[in-house]
N, C-alpha and C positions, 0 to 999 in steps of 0.2 A: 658512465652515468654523470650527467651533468642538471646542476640545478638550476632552474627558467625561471627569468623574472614573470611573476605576476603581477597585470597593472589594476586590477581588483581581488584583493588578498582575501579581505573583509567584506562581508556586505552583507545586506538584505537581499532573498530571492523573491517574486511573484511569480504566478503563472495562471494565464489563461486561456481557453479555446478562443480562438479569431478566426471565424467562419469566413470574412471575407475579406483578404490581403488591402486587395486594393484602396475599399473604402476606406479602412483605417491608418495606411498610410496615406492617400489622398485628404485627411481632415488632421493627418500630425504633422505633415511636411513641412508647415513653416515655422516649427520649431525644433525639428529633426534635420538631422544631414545625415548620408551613406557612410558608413567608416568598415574602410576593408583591409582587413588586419594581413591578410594573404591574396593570391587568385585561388588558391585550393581553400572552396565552400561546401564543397561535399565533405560531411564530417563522419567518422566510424569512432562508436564508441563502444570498447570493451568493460562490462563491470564485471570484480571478483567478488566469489562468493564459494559456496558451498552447498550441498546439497541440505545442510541441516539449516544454512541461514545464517549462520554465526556472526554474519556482520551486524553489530548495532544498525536500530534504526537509521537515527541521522549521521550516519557515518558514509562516506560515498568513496569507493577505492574504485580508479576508473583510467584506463590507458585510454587517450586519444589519438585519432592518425588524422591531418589532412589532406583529403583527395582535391584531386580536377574534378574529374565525375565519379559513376558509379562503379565499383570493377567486383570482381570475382574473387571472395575471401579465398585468403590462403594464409597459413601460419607462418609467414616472412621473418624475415632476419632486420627487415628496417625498422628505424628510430619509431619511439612513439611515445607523446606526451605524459605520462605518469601523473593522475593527479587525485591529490589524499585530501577529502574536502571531509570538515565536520564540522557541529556547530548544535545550536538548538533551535528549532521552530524554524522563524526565515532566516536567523543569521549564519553565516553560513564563514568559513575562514578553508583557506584554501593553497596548500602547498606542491608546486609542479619541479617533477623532473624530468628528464630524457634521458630513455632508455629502450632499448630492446624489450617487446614483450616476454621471451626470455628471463631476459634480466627484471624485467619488472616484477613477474611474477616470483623470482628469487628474492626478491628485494621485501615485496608485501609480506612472505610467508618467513622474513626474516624478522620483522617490524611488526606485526599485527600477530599476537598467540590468540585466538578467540579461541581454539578448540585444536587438539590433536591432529585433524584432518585438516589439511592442507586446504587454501583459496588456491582457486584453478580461473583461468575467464571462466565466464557464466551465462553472463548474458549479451547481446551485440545488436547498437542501434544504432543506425545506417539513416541520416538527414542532407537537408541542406537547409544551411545556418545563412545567412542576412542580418549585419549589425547596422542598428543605428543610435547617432546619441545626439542627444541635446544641444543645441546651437551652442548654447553658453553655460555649460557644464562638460567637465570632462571623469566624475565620477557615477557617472548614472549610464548603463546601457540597456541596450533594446534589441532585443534579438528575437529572430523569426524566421523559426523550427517548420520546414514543411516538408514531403516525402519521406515519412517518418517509417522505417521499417522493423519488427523486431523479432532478434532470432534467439538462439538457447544452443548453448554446449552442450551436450552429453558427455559425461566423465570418459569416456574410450573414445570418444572421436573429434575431432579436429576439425568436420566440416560442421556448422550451426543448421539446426533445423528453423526452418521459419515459420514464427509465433503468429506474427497479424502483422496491418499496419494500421496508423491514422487517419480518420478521414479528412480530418481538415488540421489546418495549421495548427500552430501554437504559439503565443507572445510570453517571452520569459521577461522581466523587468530587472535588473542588478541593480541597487546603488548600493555606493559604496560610503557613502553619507549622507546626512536627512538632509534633503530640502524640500522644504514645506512647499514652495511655490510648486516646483516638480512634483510631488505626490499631491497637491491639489490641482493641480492640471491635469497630470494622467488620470487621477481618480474620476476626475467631470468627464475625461474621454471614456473610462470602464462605463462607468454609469448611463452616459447615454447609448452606448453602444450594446448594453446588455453583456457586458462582455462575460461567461462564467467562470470560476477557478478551475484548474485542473492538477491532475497531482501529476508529480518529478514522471520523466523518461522511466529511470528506473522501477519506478512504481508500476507504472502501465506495462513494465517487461513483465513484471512480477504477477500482475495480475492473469497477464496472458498466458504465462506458465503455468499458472492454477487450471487455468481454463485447459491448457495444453491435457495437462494430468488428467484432470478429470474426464477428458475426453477419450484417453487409450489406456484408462485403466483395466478395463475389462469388464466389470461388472458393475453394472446400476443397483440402488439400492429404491428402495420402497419407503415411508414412514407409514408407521400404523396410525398415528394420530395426526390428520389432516390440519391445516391451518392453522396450528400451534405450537408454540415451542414452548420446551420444557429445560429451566436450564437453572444452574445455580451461577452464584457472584464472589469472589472474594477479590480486595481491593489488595492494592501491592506497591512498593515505594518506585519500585523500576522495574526495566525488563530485561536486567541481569538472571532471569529464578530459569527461566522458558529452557532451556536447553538441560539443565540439570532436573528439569520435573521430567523433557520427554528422554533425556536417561532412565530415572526411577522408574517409568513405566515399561525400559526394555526388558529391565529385570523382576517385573513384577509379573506373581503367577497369579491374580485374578482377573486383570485387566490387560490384555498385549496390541502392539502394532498388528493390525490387520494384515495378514505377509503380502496381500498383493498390492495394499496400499499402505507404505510406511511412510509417505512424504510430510516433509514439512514444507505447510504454504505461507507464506508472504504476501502481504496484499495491500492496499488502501486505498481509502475514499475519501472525497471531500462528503461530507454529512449537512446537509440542510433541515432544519427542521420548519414546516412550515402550515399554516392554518387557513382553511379553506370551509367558509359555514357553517364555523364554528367546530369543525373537525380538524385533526391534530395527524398529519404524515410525517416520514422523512423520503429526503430526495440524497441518495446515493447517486454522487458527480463522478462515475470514471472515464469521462472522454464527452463524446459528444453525446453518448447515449449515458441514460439517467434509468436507476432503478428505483419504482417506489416500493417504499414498506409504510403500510398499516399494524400499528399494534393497539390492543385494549384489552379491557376485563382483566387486569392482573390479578391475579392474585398469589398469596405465600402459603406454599403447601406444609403439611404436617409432613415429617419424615422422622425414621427410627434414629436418629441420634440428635432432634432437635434442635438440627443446625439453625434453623431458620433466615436460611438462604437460596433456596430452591421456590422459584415462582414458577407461575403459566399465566401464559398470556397468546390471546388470539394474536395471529399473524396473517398478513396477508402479502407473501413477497411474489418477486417476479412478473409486475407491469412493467416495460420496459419503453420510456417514451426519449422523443427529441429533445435538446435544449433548450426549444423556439418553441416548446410545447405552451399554449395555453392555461395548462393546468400549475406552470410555474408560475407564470405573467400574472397570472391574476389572482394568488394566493400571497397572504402576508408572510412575511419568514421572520421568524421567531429567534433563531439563533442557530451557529452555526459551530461545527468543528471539523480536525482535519485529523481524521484516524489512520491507525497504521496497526497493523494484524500480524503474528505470525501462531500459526493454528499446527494442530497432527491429530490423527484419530485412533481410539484406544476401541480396542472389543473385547465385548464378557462373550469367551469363546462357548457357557453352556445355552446363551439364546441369541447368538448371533447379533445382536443389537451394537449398533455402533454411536460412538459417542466423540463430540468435537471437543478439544480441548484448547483453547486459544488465552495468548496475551494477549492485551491493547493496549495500544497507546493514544490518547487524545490529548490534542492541544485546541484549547478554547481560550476565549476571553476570561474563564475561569481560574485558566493557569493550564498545569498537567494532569490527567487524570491515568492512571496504571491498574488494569482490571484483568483479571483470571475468568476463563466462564469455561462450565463445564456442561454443553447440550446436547440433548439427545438429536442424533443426525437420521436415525433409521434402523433397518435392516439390509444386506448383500442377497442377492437371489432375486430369485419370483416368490411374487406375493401369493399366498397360502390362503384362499377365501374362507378357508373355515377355521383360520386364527382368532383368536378369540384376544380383543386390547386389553394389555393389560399395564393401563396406566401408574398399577403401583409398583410392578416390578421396575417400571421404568426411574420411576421415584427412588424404590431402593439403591439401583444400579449406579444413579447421582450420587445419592449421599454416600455410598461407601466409597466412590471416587474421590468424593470433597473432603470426606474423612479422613484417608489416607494423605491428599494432599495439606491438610490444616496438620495433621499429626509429624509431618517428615519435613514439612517445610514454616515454620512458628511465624516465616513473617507474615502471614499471609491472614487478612482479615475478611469473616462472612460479612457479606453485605446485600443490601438490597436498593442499592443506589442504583437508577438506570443513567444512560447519557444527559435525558432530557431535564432528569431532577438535580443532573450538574449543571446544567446552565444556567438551571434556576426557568424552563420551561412549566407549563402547566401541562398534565399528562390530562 
């Protein structure tokens, strides 16, 4: 095991979709030059983790290998870049070794205690990278991510199953020190180019993963109450609590992991909030494709232990539009954050109802925001037409969840703060 100099330790990261190489390097070139650190540009990056997530958010534990071209995964005995990146929001600090994945993985699970259960690779993303930097800067680089492929370990096997891929490229920005002229330059190029954010590689694995699960889970679920959610809030200092709540629920007997869904999902979005004729969306950024959500009519229900933190509020998710959509162009954006999820689903095994239990994490111009929710996601099975809703069991079923967690866990405060009323948005 040897330790590798890095010649950006520190930095700031960006990242955005760039739908069209060409143009964009065609209007930065005479302030850009090629800088090619190797001939191997085909990149494979292994990230560890665990089935439960135990890795902190901004925390990146990540073996890299440089290829010629594309080849055929195999659990090799060669060298691979070892690289421990953490930090907050964009800044990012970043420490590389070389080693055997072998050894890397012995190394991580010697370094890194998050949980009993051993980090294993996890996830595996298969690029080709294009550096460029600044005529007259040598702390700032440009890099551009395209043939982006991603796959998933499974804990017994060795070969990666393939998640999805990208449709279009992505421009990553490093600097590793502020210059104002650089980031007012790049900024006038973002800007006129429309260019959007998008979140980390690893994120878009993570996302795919979810997708992965919930597609070979087995069973689809129903919700009784159409185009609204039902959910409670409580506000949290970090997102150290999330693994020790979905313990308490392995060992609780009113609420359990669903046995054919225990997963814990991972995920995140960039979050746009935006106003359109005097009407109020958000625009969920995960790639090139954008999910809108519609919420209103809040309100804050009565529940048996007057928490008063359990609302409802009309929803309207699952329009799924383009980047280059109209319906962005020509609406005002309000304010923006960059959220990061890690969620598990608990069931009251006497009505089958199931309920999402998730952390978040948001960073905004507000600073940090750390929130608990606890929503009703549905029922498992075929839907029952002559069920009869019953919106207060659903109610009950909240509060005693919320109950138990305010009871077991003291840091934990009800609230009824949404995103939009942190950014200081008009709902």
């Amino acid at each position: 095991m040897n330790k590798v100099h890095v010649d950006l330790p520190k930095g700031t990261e960006r990242r955005f979709l760039l739908p069209d190489i060409n143009h964009f390097l065609n209007i930065t070139s005479p302030h850009l030059e090629r800088k090619r650190f190797s001939h191997n540009e085909y990149i494979r990056t292994i990230y560890f983790n665990n089935d439960q997530h135990v890795v902190p958010f901004e925390t990146s534990i990540k073996a890299r290998k440089y290829l010629k071209e594309p080849e055929t995964y195999n659990f090799d005995p060669d060298s691979y870049f070892l690289d421990l990146k953490k930090g907050h929001g964009q800044d990012k600090e970043k420490i590389r070794l070389e080693a055997t994945l072998e050894e890397a993985t012995e190394i991580i699970n010697r370094e890194f205690k998050f949980s009993d259960k051993p980090l294993r690779p996890y996830i595996l993303v298969e690029y080709l990278r294009q550096h460029y930097i600044p005529k007259d800067s040598s702390d700032i680089r440009l890099s551009v991510d395209n043939n982006l492929r991603y796959f998933y370990f499974f804990d017994d096997k060795k070969e990666p199953v393939f998640l999805g891929e990208e449709n279009h490229p992505r421009l990553e920005i490093k600097e590793g020190k502020v210059d104002e002229r650089f980031i007012n330059w790049i900024g006038g190029i973002i800007e006129s180019l429309n260019l959007i954010p998008i979140i980390s590689k690893k994120f878009k694995a993570y996302n795919l993963l979810c997708q992965y699960h919930s597609k070979t889970s087995g069973k689809p679920f129903y919700k009784e109450i159409r185009d609204y959610e039902i959910e409670s809030k409580l506000d949290l200092d970090s997102e150290n609590l999330f693994q020790k709540v979905k313990q308490f629920f392995v060992n609780n007997s009113d609420f359990i992991l669903p046995q054919h869904f225990p997963y814990t999902f991972e995920s995140a979005s960039i979050n746009r909030y935006y106003r359109n004729d005097g009407i109020s969306f958000k625009a969920m950024f995960l790639g090139d494709d954008i999910e809108i959500v519609r919420k209103s009519d809040s309100e804050v229900l009565d529940d048996m232990f007057k928490l008063g933190c359990i609302t409802k509020r009309k929803e309207t998710k699952g329009e799924i539009i383009k980047f280059d959509s109209n319906l962005i162009s020509l609406s005002h954006l309000e304010g923006e954050l960059h959220r990061m999820r890690k969620a598990f689903w608990v069931e009251n095994p006497r009505n089958n109802r199931i309920y999402h239990i998730s952390s978040d994490c948001c960073l905004g111009a507000p600073g940090d925001l750390y929130q608990m929710e606890v929503e009703y996601t549905g029922r498992y099975g075929m839907q029952d037409k002559t069920d009869l809703v019953r919106e207060r069991e659903i109610v009950d079923d909240i509060a005693k969840i919320t109950k138990d967690l305010l009871k077991n866990f003291p840091s934990l405060i009800p609230s009824q703060k949404t995103k939009m009323g942190w950014l200081g948005i008009k709902e």
